[in-house]
C-alpha positions as CSV (number, residue, x, y, z in Angstrom):
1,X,152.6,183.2,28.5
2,X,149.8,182.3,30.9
3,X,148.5,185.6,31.1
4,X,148.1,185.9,27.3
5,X,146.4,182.9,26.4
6,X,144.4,184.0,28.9
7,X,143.5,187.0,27.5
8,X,143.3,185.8,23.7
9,X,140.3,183.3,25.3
10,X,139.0,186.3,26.8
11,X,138.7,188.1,23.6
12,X,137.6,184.9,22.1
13,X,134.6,184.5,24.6
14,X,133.7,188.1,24.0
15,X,133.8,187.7,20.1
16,X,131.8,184.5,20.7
17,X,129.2,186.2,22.8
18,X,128.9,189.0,20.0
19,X,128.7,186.3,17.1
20,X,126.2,184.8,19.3
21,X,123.9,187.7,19.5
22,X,124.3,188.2,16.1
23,X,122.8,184.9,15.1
24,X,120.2,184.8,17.9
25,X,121.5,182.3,20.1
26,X,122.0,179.5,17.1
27,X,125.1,177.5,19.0
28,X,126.7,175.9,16.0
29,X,126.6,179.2,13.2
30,X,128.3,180.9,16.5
31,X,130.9,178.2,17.1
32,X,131.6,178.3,13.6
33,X,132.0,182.1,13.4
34,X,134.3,181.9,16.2
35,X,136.6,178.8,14.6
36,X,136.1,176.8,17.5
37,X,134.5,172.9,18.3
38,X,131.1,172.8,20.5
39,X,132.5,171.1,23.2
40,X,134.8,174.1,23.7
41,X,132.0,176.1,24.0
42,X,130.3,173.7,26.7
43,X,133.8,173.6,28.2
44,X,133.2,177.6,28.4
45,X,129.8,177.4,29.8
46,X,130.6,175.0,32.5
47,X,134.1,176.4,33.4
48,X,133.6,180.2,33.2
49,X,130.4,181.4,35.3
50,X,130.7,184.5,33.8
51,X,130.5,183.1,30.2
52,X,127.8,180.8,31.8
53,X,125.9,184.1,32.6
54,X,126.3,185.8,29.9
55,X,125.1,183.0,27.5
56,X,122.0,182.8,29.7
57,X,121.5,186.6,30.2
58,X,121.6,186.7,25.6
59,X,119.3,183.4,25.6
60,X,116.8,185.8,28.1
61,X,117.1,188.6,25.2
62,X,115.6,186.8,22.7
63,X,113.0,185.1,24.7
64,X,111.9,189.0,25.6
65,X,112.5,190.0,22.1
66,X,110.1,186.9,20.9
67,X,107.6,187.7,24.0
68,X,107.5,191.4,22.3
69,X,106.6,190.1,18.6
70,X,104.4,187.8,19.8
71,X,102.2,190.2,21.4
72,X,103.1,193.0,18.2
73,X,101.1,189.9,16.2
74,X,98.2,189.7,18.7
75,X,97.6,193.6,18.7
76,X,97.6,193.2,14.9
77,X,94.7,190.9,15.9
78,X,96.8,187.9,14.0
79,X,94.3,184.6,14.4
80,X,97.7,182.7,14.4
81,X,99.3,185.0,17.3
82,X,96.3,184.9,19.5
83,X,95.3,181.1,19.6
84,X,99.3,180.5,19.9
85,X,98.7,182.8,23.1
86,X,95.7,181.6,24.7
87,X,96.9,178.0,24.4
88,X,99.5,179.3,26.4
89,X,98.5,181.8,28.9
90,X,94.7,180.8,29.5
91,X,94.5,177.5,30.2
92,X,92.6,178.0,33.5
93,X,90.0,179.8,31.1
94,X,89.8,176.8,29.2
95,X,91.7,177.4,25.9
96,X,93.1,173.9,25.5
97,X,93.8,172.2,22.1
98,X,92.0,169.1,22.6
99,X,91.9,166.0,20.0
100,X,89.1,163.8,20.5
101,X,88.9,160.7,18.9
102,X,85.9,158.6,17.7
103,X,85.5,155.4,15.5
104,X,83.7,155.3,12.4
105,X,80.2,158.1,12.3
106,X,81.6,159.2,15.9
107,X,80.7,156.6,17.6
108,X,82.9,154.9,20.1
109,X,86.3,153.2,19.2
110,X,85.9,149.4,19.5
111,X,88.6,148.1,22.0
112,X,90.0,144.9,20.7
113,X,90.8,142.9,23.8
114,X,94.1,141.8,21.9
115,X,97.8,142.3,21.6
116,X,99.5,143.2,18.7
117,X,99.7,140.2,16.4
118,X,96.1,139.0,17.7
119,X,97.5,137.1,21.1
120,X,94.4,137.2,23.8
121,X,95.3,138.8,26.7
122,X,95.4,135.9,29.6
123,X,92.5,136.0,32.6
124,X,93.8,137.8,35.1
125,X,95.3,136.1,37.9
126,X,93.3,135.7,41.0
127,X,96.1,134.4,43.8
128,X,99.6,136.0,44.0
129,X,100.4,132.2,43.1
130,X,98.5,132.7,39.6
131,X,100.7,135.9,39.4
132,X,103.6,134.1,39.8
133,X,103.3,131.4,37.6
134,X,101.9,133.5,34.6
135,X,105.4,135.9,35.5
136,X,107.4,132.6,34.8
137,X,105.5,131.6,31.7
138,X,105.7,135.6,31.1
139,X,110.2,135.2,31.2
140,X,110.2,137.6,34.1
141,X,111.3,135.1,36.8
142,X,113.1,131.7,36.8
143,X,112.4,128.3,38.0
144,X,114.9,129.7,40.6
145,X,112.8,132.4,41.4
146,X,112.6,136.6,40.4
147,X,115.5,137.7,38.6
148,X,117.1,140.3,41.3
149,X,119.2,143.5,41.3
150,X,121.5,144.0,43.6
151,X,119.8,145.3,46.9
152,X,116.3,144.2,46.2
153,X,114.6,142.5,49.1
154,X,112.0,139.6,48.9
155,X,108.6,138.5,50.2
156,X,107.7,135.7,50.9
157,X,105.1,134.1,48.6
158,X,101.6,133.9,50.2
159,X,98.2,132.8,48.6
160,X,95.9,135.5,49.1
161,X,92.5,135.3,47.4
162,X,90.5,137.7,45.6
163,X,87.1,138.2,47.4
164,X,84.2,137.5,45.0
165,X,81.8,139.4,46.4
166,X,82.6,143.2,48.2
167,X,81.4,144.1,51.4
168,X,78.4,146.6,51.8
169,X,79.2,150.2,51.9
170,X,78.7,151.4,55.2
171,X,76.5,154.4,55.5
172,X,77.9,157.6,56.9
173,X,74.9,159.3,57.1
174,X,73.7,159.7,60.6
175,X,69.8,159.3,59.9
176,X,70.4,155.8,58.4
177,X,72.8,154.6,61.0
178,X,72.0,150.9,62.4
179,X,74.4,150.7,65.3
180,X,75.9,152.9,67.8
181,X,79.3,153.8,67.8
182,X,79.8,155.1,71.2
């Protein structure tokens, strides 16, 4: 008995691969056409490797097959074909669709320094004490402290201040150089 409902699945997968081919690689018109549910097809796909390979080898068919027409259309000299190509296949010769986006006369969008619902954004925190406090105001930590997952690991809080002023850049050029490094 084994052997034959083996076999009947076998004809099954075959009729399902044909089905398949015969409505370019749409999944649910084949699984229809074969009487069966999609999970039995994934349960195919993922217990037969053969199946598996031949799904993929019919998906490769129509990708060639679409390859082909594609490149029929841009011989044809099809505007459509040819930009759907370039966008594609020529990027490092610059055919990129780009959207640029401008305010009013193409000037510059206004940034609104807001959050939705017209809430200011707060100053940015200048100590990693500030940080904390606006992350408790914020419902990210607790009076307790951060709210932690399982396997996170703490530091310990330290008050480090922002410098207001940055340091000179230091010249790398040799002709300009003040001190000697040697």
């Amino acid at each position: 008995m084994g052997i034959t409902t083996t076999l009947a699945q076998l004809e099954r997968k075959q009729l399902f691969l044909m089905i398949l081919e015969q409505q370019m690689g749409n999944i649910t018109n084949t699984c229809a056409g074969v009487n069966i549910g999609r999970q039995t097809y994934y349960d195919w796909v993922k217990d037969d490797p053969n199946f598996a390979l031949a799904v993929k080898f019919l998906r490769e068919g129509l990708i060639d097959l679409a390859e082909s027409r594609l490149l029929e259309n841009v011989h044809k000299s099809d505007q459509r074909a040819i930009e759907f190509f370039l966008e594609r296949q020529a990027k490092h010769r610059g055919y990129v669709k780009r959207t640029e986006h401008s305010g009013p006369d193409g000037d510059a969008i206004p940034l609104d320094h807001r959050l939705q619902g017209g809430v200011p954004f707060p100053p940015k925190p200048q100590t990693m004490t500030e940080w904390a406090d606006m992350a408790r105001e914020a419902g990210v930590v607790g009076e307790e402290g951060p709210r932690l997952n399982p396997g996170d690991q703490l530091m310990a809080p330290i008050d480090i201040p922002v410098p207001e002023k940055q340091p000179e850049p230091v010249s790398l050029d040799p002709d300009n150089a003040t001190e000697d490094l040697d």
